[in-house]
ChimeraX commands (.cxc) that place a marker at each C-alpha (Angstrom):
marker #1 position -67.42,39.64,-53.67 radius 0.5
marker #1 position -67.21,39.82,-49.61 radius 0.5
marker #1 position -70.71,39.53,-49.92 radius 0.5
marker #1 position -71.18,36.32,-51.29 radius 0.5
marker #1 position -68.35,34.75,-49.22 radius 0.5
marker #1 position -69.95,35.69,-46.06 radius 0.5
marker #1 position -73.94,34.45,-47.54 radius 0.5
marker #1 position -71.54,31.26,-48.25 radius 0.5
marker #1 position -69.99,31.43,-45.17 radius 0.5
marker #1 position -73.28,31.56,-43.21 radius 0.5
marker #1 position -75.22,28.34,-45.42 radius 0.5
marker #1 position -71.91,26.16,-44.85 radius 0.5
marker #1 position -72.67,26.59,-41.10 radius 0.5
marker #1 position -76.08,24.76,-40.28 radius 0.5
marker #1 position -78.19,26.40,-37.55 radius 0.5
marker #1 position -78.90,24.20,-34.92 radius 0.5
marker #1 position -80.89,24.72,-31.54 radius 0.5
marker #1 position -80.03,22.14,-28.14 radius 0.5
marker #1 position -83.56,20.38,-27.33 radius 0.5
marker #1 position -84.87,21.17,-23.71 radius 0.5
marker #1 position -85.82,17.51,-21.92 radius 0.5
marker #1 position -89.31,17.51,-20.18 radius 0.5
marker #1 position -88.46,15.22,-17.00 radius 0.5
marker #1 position -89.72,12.12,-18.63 radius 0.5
marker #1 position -86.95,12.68,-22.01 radius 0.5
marker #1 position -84.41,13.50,-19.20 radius 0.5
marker #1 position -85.22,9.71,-17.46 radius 0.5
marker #1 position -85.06,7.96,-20.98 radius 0.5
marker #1 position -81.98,9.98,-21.95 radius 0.5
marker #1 position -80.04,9.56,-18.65 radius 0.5
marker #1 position -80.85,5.47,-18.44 radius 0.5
marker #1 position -80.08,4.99,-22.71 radius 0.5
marker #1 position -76.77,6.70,-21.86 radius 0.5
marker #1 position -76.26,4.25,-18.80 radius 0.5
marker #1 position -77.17,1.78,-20.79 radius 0.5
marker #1 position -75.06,2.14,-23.88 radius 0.5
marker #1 position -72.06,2.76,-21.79 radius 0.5
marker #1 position -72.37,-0.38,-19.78 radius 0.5
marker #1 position -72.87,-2.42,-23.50 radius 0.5
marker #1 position -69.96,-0.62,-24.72 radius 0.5
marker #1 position -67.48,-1.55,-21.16 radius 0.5
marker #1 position -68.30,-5.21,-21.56 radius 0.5
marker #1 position -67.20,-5.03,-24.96 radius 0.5
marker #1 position -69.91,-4.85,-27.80 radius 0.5
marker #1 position -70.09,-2.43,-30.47 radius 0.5
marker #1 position -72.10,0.56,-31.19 radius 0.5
marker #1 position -75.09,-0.96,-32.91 radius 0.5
marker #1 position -75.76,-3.83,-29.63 radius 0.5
marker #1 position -75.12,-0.81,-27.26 radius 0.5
marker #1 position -77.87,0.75,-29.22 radius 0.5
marker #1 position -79.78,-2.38,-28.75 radius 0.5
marker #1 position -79.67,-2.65,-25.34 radius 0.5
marker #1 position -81.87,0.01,-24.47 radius 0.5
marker #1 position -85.45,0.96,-26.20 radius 0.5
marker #1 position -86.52,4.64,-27.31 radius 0.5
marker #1 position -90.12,4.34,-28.48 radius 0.5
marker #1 position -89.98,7.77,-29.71 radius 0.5
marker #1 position -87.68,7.57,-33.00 radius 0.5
marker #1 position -86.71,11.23,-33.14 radius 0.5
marker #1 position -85.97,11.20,-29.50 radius 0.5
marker #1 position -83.97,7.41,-29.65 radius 0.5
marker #1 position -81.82,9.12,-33.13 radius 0.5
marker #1 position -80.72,12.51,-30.43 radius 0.5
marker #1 position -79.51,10.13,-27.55 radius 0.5
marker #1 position -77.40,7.89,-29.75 radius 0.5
marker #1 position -76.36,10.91,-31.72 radius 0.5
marker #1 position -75.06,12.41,-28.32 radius 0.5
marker #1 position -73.96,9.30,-27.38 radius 0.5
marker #1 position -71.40,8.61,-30.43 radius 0.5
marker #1 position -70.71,11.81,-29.64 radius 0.5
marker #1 position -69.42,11.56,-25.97 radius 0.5
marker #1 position -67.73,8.42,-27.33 radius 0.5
marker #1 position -65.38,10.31,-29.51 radius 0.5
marker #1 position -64.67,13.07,-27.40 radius 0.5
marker #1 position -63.51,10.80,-24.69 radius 0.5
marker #1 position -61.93,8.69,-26.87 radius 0.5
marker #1 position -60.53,11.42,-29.53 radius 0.5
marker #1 position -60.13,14.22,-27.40 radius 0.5
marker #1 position -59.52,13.16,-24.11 radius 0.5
marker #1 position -57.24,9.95,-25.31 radius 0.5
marker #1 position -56.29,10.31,-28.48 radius 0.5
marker #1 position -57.21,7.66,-30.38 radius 0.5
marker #1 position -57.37,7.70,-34.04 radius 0.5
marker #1 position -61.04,8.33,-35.33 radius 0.5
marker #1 position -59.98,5.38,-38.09 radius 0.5
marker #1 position -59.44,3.20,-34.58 radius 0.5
marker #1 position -62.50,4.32,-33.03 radius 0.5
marker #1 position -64.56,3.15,-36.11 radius 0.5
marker #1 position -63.22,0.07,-36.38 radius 0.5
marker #1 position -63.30,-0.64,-32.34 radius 0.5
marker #1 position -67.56,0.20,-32.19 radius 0.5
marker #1 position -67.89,-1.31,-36.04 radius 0.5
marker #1 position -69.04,2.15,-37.67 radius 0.5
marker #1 position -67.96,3.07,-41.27 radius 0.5
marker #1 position -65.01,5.79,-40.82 radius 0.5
marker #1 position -67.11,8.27,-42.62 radius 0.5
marker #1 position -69.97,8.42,-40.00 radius 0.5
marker #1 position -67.39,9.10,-37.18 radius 0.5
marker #1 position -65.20,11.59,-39.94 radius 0.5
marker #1 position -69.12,13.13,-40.37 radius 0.5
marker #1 position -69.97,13.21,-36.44 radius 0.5
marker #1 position -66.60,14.33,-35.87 radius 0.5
marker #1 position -66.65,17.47,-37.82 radius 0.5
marker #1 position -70.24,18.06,-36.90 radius 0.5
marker #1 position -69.33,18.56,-33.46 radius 0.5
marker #1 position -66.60,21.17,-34.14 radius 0.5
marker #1 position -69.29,22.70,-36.09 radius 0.5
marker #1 position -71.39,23.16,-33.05 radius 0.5
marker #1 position -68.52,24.48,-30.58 radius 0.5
marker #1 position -67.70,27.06,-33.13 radius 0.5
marker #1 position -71.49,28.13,-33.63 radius 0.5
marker #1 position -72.12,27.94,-30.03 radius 0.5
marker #1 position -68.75,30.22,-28.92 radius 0.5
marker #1 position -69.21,32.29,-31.58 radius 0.5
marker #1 position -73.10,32.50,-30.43 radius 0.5
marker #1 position -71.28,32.83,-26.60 radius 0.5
marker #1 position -69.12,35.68,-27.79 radius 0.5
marker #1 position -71.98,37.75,-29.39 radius 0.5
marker #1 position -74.44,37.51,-26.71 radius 0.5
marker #1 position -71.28,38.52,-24.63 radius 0.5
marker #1 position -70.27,41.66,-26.35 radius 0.5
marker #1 position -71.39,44.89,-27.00 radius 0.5
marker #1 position -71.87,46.19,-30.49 radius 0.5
marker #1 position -69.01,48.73,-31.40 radius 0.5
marker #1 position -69.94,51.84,-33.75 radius 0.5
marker #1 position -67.51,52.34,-36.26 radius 0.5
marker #1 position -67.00,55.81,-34.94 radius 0.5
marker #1 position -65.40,54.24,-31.65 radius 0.5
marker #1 position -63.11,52.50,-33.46 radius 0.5
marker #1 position -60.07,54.25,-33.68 radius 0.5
marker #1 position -56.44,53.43,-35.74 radius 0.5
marker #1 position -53.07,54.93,-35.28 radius 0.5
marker #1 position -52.19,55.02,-39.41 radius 0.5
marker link #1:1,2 radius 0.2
marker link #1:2,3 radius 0.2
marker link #1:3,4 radius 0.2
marker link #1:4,5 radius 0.2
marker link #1:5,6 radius 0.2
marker link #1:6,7 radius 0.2
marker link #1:7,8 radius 0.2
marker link #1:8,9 radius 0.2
marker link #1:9,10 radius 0.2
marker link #1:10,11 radius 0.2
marker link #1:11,12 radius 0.2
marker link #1:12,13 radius 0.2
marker link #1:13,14 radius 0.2
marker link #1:14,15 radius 0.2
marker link #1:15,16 radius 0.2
marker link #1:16,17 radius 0.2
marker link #1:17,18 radius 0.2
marker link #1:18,19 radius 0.2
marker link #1:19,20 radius 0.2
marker link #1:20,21 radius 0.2
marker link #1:21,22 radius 0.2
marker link #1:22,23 radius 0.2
marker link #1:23,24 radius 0.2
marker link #1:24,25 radius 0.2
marker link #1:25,26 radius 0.2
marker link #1:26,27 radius 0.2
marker link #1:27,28 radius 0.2
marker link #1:28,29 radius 0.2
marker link #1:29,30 radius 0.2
marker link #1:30,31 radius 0.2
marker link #1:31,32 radius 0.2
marker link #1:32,33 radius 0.2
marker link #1:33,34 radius 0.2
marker link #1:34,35 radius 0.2
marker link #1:35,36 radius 0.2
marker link #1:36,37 radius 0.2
marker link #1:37,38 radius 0.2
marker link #1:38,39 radius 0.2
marker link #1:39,40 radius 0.2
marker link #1:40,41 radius 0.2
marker link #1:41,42 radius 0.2
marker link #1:42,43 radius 0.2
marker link #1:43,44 radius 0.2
marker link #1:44,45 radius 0.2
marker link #1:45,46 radius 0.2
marker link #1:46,47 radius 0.2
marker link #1:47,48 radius 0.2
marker link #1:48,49 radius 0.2
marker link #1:49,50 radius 0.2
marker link #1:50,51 radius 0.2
marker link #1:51,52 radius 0.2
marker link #1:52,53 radius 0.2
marker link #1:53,54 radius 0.2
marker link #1:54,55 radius 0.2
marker link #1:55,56 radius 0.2
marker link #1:56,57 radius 0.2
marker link #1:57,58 radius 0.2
marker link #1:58,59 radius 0.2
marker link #1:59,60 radius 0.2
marker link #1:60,61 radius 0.2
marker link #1:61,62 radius 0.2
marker link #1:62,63 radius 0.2
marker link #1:63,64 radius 0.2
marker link #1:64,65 radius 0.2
marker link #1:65,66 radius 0.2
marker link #1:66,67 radius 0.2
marker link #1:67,68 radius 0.2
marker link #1:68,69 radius 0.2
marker link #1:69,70 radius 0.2
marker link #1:70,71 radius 0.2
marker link #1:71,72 radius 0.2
marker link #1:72,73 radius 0.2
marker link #1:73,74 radius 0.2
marker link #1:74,75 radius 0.2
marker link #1:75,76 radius 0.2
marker link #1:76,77 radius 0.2
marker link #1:77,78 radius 0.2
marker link #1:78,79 radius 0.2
marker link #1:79,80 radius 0.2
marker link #1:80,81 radius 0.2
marker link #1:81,82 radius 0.2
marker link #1:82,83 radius 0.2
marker link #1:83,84 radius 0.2
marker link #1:84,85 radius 0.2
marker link #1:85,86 radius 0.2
marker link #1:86,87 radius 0.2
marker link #1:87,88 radius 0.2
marker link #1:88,89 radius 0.2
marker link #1:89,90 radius 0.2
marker link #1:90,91 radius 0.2
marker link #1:91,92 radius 0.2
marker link #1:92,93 radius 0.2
marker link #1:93,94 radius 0.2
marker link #1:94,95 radius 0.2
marker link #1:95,96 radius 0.2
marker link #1:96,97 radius 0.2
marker link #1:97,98 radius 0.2
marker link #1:98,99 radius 0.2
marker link #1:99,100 radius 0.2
marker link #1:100,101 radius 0.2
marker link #1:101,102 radius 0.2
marker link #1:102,103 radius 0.2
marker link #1:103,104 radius 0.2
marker link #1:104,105 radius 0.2
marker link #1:105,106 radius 0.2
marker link #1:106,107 radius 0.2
marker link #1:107,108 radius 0.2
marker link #1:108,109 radius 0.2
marker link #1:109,110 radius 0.2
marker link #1:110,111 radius 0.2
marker link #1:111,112 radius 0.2
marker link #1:112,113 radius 0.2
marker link #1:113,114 radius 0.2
marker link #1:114,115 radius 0.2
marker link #1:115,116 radius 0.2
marker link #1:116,117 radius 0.2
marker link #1:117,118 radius 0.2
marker link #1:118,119 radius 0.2
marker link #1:119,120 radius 0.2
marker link #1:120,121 radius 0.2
marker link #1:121,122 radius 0.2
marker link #1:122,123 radius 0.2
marker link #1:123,124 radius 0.2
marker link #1:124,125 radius 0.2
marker link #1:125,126 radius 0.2
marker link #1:126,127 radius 0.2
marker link #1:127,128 radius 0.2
marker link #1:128,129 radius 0.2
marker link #1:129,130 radius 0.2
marker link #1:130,131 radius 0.2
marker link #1:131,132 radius 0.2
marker link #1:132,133 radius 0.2
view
C-alpha cells in the first residue's frame, strides 16, 4: 500500500528542469521583463504588457511571460499580500490561471528544496540509525 502512495506521490509532482539562457535568450529575456513591467506600472493588463514586447521564438516568448506572471504574484501575493482573486482581476486573467500558476510555483520550491536537501545530505544506512525503545 506504501508503495503505491509514494509511485502516486512521485507522478503528482511533475519533473521540471530551469532552462540555461545562451547570451542572446538572456538579452530577449532581460528587455521582455523590462518591458512588461514598465506596461504593467503605467497601468495595462497582462495581455498589452505581453504585447509590448516581441519573442519570435514561441517556446522561448511562453517561458518569459510564464516567469513573468510569476514574479507578478510573488511580489504581489507574497511580498504584499494581495488576494490572488484581486490580482486576477487587476491584470484581467481568469482566477484559475493565477490559482494554476500559483500552485505551480509551490510545486517547484518544494521539488527544488527537496532536490537542495538531497544533493545536500549524505545517505544514512539503516544500521546507523539508532532508537532508544
Amino acid at each position: 500500500m506504501k508503495k503505491k502512495e509514494k509511485a502516486k506521490k512521485k507522478a503528482d509532482m511533475p519533473e521540471f528542469a530551469f532552462k540555461e539562457f545562451t547570451p542572446e535568450e538572456s538579452r530577449i529575456y532581460d528587455e521582455a521583463m523590462a518591458a512588461y513591467r514598465g506596461a504593467i506600472e503605467a497601468g495595462k493588463k497582462l495581455r498589452p504588457a505581453y504585447e509590448s514586447y516581441t519573442i519570435q521564438d514561441a517556446e522561448l516568448r511562453s517561458l518569459i511571460q510564464a516567469d513573468f506572471l510569476k514574479i507578478l504574484i510573488a511580489e504581489r501575493h507574497f511580498a504584499r499580500n494581495e488576494g490572488l482573486e484581486k490580482i486576477a482581476q487587476d491584470l484581467d486573467v481568469a482566477s484559475n490561471v493565477i490559482r494554476e500558476t500559483h500552485a505551480r510555483m509551490l510545486q517547484e520550491v518544494g521539488i527544488t528544496a527537496a532536490n537542495q536537501f538531497g544533493q545536500e545530505m549524505r545517505a544514512v544506512s539503516p544500521d546507523e540509525i539508532k532508537t532508544d525503545d
